[in-house]
C-alpha positions, 0 to 999 in steps of 0.5 A: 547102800552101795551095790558092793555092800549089798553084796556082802550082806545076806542077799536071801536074808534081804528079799525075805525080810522085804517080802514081808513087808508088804504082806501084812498090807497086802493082805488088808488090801486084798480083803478089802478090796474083794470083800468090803463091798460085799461086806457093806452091802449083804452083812452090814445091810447098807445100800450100795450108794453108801457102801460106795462112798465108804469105800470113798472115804477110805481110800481120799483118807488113805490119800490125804495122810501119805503125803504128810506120812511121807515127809514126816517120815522122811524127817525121822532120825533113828539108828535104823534110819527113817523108816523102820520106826514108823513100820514098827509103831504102826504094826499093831493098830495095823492088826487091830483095826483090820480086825476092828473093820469086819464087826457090825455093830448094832444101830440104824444105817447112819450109826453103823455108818459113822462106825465104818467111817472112824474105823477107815480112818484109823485103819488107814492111818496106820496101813500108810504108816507101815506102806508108805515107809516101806516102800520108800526103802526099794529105792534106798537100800540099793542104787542097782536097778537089777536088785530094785527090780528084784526087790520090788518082786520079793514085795509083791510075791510076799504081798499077794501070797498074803493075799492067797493066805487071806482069801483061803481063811475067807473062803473057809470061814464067810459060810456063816455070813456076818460071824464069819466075816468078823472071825475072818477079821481077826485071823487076818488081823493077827497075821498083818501084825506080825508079818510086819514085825517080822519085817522090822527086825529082818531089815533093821541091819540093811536100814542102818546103812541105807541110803538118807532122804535129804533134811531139806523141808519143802511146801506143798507148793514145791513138791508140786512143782518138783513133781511137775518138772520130773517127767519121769515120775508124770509117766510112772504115776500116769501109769501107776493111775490107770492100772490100779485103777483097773484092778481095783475095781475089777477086784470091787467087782469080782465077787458080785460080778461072780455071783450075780452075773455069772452065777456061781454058787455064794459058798464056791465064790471065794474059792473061784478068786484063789487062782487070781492070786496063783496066776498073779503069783506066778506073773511076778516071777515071770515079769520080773525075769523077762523085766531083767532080761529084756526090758521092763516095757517089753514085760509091761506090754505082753502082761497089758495084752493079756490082761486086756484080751481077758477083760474083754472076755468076761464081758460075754461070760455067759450065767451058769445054770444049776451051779455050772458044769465041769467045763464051765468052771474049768472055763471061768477058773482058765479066764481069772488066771488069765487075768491074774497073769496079766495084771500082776503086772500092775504090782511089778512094772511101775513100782520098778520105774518108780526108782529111776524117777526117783534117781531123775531128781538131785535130792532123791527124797524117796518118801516124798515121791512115794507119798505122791505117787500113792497119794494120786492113786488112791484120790482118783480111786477113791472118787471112782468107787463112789461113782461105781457105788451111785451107779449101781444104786442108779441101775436098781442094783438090790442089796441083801440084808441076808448073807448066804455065805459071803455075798447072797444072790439077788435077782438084778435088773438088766441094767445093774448087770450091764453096769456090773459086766463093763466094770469086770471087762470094758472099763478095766480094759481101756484103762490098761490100753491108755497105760500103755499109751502114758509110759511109751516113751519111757527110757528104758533101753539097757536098764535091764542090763545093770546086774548087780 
């Protein structure tokens, strides 16, 4: 869609519906990537080496059906173009499975085990299926970087205030352990479903006059090269790689992190992440006006310093004694605001460059480069949650058969402390620093000046 027929339609009506989205997939991988951990470990009762590999599982799954999602998607001939169909059929089995997801069922470790394993299957089956379309839209419903960029907070706003609206059902209702947990499934299950009806039908007016992804079928083999000699799209997934990376293990961690190192109460734990999603809520806005303002790398740079500056600092949070007082909490909740500025950066910055690699290519297949880009983040991601899940097992982390609330405090050896502080603070830190390193020479002087 040109930028002069954008312009005609219902510009509000356009970031509305774009914004939700990502909501319903927003909020799945919110909870799950705060409270599935946990979840295996203290309701399911499955040690940390297996609650690792599950969440392996998940994410080499996720990873290995993008790209196929995505040419198929790319292949699909509707009236309201390629993608639409794919968000629509896959709303529903979205909500059921997320619902699905938090119930333990009755069994030995290996039975509950080989639940969760064909339940992650289909889960993230049908969250590619709503995600991967979707996001291919950011570069087809307009040629305008302004608008892109515009887009692309409009995705992360809805995504994370799905998120926030996750983490408050959470917080209310985990007080009872494992019932609330499924409870908490179903609330969120529900509102994925229908947050990404809402979204068909608000975009199906723009998709009709969007721009098409090329009919030419490619091997994998190909889309390997294409990708190879697009060095745009290297700097964008090198990038993409190692922020994720961080925040998502550092979003593994939180909640163990809060709990067994830092102290604070089981039941005031979940209520702690709110203002995560705040101040990230917060960042987007911020990013994205100094992104269209100054430049994206500009943004990038300040939001990477916060949010390194922050990682360091909960490396030497110290254990709160008795519950913490007034100052200590005020502390903590001032130190996750931090981070939650810094990282939402995350969200925006590389999905925004995502477009310009696109445009790089003659051909523009939107979902193939999408399904490439995803496809690379969760496979080192999902490799990596295996190895924190082996680490901690290595260092004597102890899991509870027992939920006191969302997660039960355990008294841990030195060594699993250790482990959990450097996955919170060091590694996350050192990631976003090499991020950084990765996208320097990206060409984005005046990009920020093409208003629509």
């Amino acid at each position: 869609m040109s930028t002069s027929t954008l312009l005609r339609g219902s510009r509000r009506r356009l970031m509305v519906a774009y914004g939700l989205g990502d909501a319903g997939t927003g909020l799945a991988a919110t909870q799950l990537g705060f409270y599935l951990f946990p979840f295996f470990t203290c309701a399911a009762g499955l040690p940390a080496f297996i609650a690792g590999s599950l969440l392996t599982v998940i994410k080499l799954w996720d990873a290995i059906n993008d790209p196929l999602i995505g040419w198929m998607s790319d292949h699909t001939r509707s009236r309201w173009g390629p993608r639409i169909p794919w968000m629509l059929g896959a709303a529903l089995p979205l909500g059921i499975t997320l619902a699905a997801m938090w119930w333990v069922p009755e069994g030995n470790t290996l039975q509950r085990t080989t639940y969760y394993v064909v339940m992650a299957i289909l889960l993230m089956t049908a969250y590619t299926s709503v995600n991967l379309p979707y996001a291919a839209l950011s570069t087809e419903l307009t040629s305008s970087t302004a608008i892109r960029t515009r887009l692309n907070a409009a995705r992360f706003t809805g995504s994370i205030l799905a998120g926030l609206s996750g983490l408050i059902v959470a917080s209310i209702v985990l007080s009872d352990g494992s019932d609330g947990y499924l409870r908490m499934g179903r609330i969120t299950g529900t509102i994925a479903a229908l947050a990404t009806l809402a979204c068909c039908w608000g975009l199906a007016p723009f998709t009709k006059q969007a721009q098409r992804p090329s009919n030419q079928a490619e091997p994998a083999l190909e889309q390997i090269r294409r990708i190879r000699s697009n060095p745009r799209f290297l700097m964008v997934l090198g990038l993409y790689l190692l922020l994720w990376f961080g925040l998502q293990l550092m979003q593994v961690v939180a909640l163990i992190w809060l709990v067994q190192v830092v102290q604070v109460p089981p039941d005031l734990s979940t209520w702690i992440l709110l203002p995560f999603q705040l101040s990230a809520l917060a960042g987007l806005q911020l990013w994205s006006l100094l992104s269209n303002r100054l430049g994206r790398l500009v943004a990038l740079r300040w939001g990477a310093g916060i949010w390194i500056v922050a990682c360091l600092l909960s490396m030497v949070v110290p254990p709160m004694q008795n519950g913490g007082t007034t100052g200590e909490l005020i502390s903590l909740i001032g130190l996750i605001m931090l981070v939650g500025l810094g990282a939402s950066t995350a969200y925006l910055i590389p999905w925004s460059l995502l477009p310009d690699a696109i445009d790089a290519d003659p051909t523009h297949p939107a979902g193939l480069y999408t399904a490439w880009m995803v496809f690379g983040q969760k496979l080192v991601i999902g490799v990596s949650m295996s190895v924190f899940g082996v680490l901690l097992s290595l260092t004597g982390y102890i899991s509870s058969e027992i939920c006191d609330g969302p997660l039960s405090f355990v008294e841990q050896p030195q060594n699993a402390l250790l482990a959990i502080r450097m996955s919170m603070g060091l590694i996350p830190a050192i990631l976003v620093m090499l991020g950084l390193v990765v996208i320097r020479r990206w060409p984005d002087r005046g990009a920020h000046l093409q208003r629509a």
